[in-house]
C-alpha positions in Angstrom: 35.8 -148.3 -21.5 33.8 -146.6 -23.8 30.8 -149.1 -25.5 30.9 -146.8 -28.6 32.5 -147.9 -32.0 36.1 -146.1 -32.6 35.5 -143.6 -35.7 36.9 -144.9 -38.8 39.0 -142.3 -41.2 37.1 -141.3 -44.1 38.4 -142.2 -47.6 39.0 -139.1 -49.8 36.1 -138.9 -52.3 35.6 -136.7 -55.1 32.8 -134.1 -55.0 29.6 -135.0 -55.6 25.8 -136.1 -54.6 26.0 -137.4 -51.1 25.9 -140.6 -49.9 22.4 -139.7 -48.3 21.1 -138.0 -51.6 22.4 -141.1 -53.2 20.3 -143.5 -51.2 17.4 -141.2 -51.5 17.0 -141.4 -54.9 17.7 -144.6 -55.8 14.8 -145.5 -52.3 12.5 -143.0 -54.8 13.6 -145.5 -57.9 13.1 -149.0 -56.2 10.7 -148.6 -53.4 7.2 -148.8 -55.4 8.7 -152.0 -56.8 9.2 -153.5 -53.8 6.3 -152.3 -51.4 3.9 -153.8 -55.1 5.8 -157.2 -55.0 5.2 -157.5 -51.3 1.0 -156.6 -51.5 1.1 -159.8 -54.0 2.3 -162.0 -51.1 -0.7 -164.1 -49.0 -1.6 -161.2 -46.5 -0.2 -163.5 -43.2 3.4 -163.4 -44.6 2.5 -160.1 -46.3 2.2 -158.5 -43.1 5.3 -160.0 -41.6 7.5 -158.8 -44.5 5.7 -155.2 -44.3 6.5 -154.9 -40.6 10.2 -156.3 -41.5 10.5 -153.4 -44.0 9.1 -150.7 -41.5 6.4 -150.2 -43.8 3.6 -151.6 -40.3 3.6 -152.1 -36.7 2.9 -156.0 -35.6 -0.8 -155.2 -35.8 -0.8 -153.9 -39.3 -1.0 -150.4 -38.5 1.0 -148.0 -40.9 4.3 -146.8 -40.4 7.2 -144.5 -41.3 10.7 -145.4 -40.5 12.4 -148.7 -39.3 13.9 -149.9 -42.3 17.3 -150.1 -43.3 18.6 -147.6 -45.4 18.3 -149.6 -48.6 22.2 -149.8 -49.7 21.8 -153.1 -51.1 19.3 -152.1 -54.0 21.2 -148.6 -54.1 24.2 -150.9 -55.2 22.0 -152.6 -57.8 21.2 -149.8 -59.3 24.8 -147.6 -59.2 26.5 -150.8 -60.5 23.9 -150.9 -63.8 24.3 -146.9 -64.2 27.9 -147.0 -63.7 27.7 -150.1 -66.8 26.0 -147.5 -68.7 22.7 -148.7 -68.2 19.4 -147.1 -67.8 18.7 -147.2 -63.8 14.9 -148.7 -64.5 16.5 -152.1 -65.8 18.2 -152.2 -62.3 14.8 -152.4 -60.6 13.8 -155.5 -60.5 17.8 -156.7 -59.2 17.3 -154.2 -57.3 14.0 -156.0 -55.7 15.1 -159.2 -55.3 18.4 -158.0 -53.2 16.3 -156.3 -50.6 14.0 -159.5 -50.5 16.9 -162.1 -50.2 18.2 -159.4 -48.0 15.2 -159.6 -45.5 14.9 -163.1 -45.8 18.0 -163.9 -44.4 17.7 -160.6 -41.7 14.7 -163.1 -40.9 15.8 -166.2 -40.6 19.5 -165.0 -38.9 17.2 -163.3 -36.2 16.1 -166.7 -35.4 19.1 -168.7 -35.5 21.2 -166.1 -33.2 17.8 -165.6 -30.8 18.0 -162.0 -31.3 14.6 -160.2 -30.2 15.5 -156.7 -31.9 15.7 -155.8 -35.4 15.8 -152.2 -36.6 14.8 -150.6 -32.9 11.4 -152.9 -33.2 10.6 -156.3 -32.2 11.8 -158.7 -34.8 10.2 -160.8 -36.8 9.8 -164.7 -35.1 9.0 -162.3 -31.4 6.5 -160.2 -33.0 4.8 -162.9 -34.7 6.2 -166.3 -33.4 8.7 -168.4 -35.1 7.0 -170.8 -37.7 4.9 -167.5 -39.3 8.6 -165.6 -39.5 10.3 -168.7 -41.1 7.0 -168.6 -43.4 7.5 -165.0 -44.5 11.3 -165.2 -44.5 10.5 -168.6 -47.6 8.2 -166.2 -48.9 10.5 -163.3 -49.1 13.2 -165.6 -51.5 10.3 -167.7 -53.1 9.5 -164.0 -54.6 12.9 -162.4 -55.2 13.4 -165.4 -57.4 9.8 -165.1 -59.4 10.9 -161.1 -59.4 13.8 -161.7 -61.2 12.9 -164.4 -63.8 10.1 -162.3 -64.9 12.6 -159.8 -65.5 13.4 -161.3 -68.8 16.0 -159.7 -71.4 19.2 -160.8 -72.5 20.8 -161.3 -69.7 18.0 -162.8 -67.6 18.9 -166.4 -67.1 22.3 -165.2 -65.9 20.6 -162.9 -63.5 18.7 -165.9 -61.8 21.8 -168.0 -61.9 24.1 -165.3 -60.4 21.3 -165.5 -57.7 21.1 -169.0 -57.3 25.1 -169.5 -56.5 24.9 -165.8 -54.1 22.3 -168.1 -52.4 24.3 -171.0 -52.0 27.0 -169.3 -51.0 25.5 -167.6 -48.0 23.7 -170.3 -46.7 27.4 -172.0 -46.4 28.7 -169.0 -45.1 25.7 -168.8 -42.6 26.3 -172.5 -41.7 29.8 -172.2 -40.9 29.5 -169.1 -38.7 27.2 -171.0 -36.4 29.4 -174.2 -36.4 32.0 -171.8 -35.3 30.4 -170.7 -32.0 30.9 -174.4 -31.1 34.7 -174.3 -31.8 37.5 -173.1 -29.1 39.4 -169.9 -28.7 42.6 -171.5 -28.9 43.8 -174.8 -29.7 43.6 -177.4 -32.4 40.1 -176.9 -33.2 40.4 -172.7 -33.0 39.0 -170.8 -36.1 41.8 -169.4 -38.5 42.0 -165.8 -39.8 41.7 -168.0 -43.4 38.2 -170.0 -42.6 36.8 -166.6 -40.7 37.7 -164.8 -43.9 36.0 -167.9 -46.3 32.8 -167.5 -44.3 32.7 -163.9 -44.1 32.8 -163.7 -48.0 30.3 -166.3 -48.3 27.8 -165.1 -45.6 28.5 -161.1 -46.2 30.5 -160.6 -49.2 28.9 -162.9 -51.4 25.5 -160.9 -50.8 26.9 -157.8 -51.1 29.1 -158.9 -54.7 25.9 -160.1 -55.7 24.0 -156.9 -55.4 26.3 -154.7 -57.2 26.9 -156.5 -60.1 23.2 -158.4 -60.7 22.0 -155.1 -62.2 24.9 -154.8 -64.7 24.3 -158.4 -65.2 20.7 -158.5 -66.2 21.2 -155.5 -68.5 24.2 -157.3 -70.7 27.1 -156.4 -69.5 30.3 -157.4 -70.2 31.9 -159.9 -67.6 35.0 -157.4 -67.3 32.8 -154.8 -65.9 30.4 -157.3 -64.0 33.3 -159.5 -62.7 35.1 -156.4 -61.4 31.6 -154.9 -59.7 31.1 -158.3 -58.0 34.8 -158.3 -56.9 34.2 -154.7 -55.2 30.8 -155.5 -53.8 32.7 -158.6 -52.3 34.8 -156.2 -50.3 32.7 -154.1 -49.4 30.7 -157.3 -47.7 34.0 -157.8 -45.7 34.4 -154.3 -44.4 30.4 -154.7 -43.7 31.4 -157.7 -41.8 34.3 -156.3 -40.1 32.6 -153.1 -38.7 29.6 -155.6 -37.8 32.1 -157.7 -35.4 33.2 -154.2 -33.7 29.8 -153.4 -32.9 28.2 -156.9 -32.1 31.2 -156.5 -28.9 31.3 -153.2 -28.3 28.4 -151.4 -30.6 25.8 -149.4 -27.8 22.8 -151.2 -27.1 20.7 -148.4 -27.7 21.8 -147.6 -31.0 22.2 -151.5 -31.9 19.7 -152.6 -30.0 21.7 -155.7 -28.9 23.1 -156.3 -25.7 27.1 -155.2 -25.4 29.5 -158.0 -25.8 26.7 -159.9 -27.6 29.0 -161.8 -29.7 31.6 -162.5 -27.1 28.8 -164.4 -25.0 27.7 -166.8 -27.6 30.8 -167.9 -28.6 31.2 -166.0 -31.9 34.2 -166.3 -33.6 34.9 -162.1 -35.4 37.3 -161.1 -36.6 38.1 -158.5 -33.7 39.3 -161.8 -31.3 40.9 -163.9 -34.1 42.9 -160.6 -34.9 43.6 -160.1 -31.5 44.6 -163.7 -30.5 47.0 -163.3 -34.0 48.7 -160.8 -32.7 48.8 -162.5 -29.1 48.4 -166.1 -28.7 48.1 -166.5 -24.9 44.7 -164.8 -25.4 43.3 -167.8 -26.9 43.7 -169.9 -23.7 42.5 -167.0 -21.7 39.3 -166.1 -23.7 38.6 -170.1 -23.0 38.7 -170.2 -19.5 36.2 -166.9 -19.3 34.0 -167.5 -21.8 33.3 -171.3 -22.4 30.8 -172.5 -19.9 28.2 -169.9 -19.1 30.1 -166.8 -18.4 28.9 -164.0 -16.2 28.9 -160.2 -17.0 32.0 -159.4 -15.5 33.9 -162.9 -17.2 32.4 -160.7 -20.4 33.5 -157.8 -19.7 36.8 -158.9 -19.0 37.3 -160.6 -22.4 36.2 -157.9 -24.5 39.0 -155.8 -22.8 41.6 -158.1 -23.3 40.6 -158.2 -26.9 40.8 -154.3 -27.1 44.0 -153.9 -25.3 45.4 -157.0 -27.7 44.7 -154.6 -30.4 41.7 -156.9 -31.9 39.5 -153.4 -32.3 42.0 -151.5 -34.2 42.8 -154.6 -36.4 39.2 -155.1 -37.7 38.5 -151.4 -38.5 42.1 -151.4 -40.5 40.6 -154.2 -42.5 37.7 -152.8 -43.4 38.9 -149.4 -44.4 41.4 -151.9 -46.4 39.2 -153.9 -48.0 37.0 -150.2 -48.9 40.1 -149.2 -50.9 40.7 -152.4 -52.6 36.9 -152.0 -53.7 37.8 -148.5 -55.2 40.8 -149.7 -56.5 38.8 -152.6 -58.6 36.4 -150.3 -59.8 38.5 -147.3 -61.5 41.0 -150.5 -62.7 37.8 -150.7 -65.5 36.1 -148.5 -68.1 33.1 -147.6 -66.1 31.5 -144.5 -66.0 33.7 -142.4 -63.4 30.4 -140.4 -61.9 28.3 -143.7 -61.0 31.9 -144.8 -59.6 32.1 -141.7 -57.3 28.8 -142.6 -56.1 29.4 -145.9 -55.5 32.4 -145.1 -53.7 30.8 -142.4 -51.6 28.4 -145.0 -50.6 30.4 -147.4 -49.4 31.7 -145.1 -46.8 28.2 -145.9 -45.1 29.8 -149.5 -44.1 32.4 -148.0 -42.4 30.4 -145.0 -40.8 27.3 -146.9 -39.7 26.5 -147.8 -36.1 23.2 -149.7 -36.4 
């Protein structure tokens, strides 16, 4: 079977600037913020988080390329244009996102043992794991300092809102590793409900949190900053969704992971909890292949049963779903319709992606 992700059907959008022209300009807005609030780190993590950000190779030589393609601050600053906001008071929001952002890219590179990040050598294997753990404190030690210094009215709710985002993905990061532990089936089997309360805290909650921090350090009103955290929110489970789909069947040389990466260490997405929902003799099965040191072909085997259980199809329905539900929050407000389009355009990129 094919390793590729299925294609998701796009959501009709209105006309208007690209999602790439999008992303472009608000990279063009944020970027000299960032790349200045990185040279002020101590040059060992410095380094680290440059590399990170595809800014260096490991030995500090300059590069182009290799980052993500910055939809996190691109949130931040739609949400405080579509508030009615001048973009520049989304910056620094804007900065602190992409640094909790990399942090945690950091850190959840070391817990999972991946070795590839962005088609380079991640962090802890480029540079070893206690100087990547360094970088990654480093990373939220600044985002934090970026954001207080922001000041303005709304500044002390800005670092507050980033406080409990914090909290909430650490508990949502904690809870999707205790769940590789649990079985496929059985009394002590993941529900659909606690793989949806960790995917909110672990994606969501990040996501939420960059789309309405912007609007929230410029003043807004809570109607229009509840309702952008509630859309970024979903938007962090379609994120999460589309991630499960490839992290079993995404191709390793666009993902850079190993197929069936998820299946072999015992992840519980939302692909096999679907799949065993809608067929619950594949819990007991998935348990005999997979729960003491499976081979390829025991792999292999499971993520087909998955996808001819339907668990595939079920996690891409979700997340063009929850994509809707977003839009549908966002137009339920008075914000400004363009910055709406925009942020709706953009959050076909979730669904699209396949790095």
């Amino acid at each position: 079977m094919s390793t590729q992700a299925a294609p998701l059907t796009p959501i009709s959008l209105k006309d208007g600037p690209s999602a790439d022209a999008t992303l472009a300009r608000c990279r063009e807005l944020v970027e000299p913020a960032l790349r200045k609030a990185v040279q002020g780190l101590h040059p060992g993590p410095g380094r680290i988080a440059s590399h990170a950000f595809g800014w260096c190779d490991a030995d500090g030589t300059p590069s182009s390329g290799g980052g993500g393609k910055g939809v996190r601050p691109a949130l931040a600053v739609l949400g405080t244009e579509a508030v009615g906001a001048n973009a520049d008071v989304a910056v620094p929001a804007a900065v602190a996102i992409e640094l909790i952002h990399t942090f945690s890219l950091m850190h959840d590179d070391i817990m999972d043992g991946d070795e590839r990040r962005r088609h380079r050598d991640s962090a802890w294997k480029a540079f070893g794991t206690g100087p990547a753990v360094l970088a990654g404190d480093a990373l939220f030690a600044l985002a934090v300092r970026t954001l207080a210094e922001a000041g303005g009215t709304g500044g002390g709710a800005a670092v507050h809102q980033l406080a409990v985002m914090m909290g909430e993905l650490v508990h949502g990061q904690a809870d999707d590793v205790l769940f590789e532990s649990r079985p496929w089936s059985g009394p002590g089997s993941v529900s659909p409900a606690e793989y949806r309360a960790m995917a909110v805290r672990k994606t969501g909650a990040l996501l939420g949190c960059a789309t309405a921090l912007g609007p929230v350090l410029a003043g807004a009103p809570p109607l229009l900053t509840d309702a952008l955290a509630r859309a970024g929110r979903e938007w962090g489970l379609a994120f999460q969704a589309v991630d499960d789909v490839l992290g079993i069947w995404g191709d390793p040389a666009v993902t850079g992971k190993p197929v069936h990466s998820d299946l072999r260490r015992g992840k519980k997405t939302l692909p096999v909890l679907g799949a065993i929902a809608m067929d619950p003799s594949l819990g007991p099965r998935l348990d005999r292949l997979l729960t003491v040191n499976p081979d390829e072909a025991a792999v292999r085997r499971a993520a087909d049963l998955v996808e001819e259980a339907g668990g595939r199809a079920y996690a891409l329905r979700d997340a063009r779903t929850r994509v809707a539900t977003a839009r549908d929050h966002l137009r339920a407000v008075p914000l400004a319709g363009r910055h709406v389009d925009e942020l709706v355009a953009l959050s076909q990129l979730l669904l699209d992606r396949r790095v």
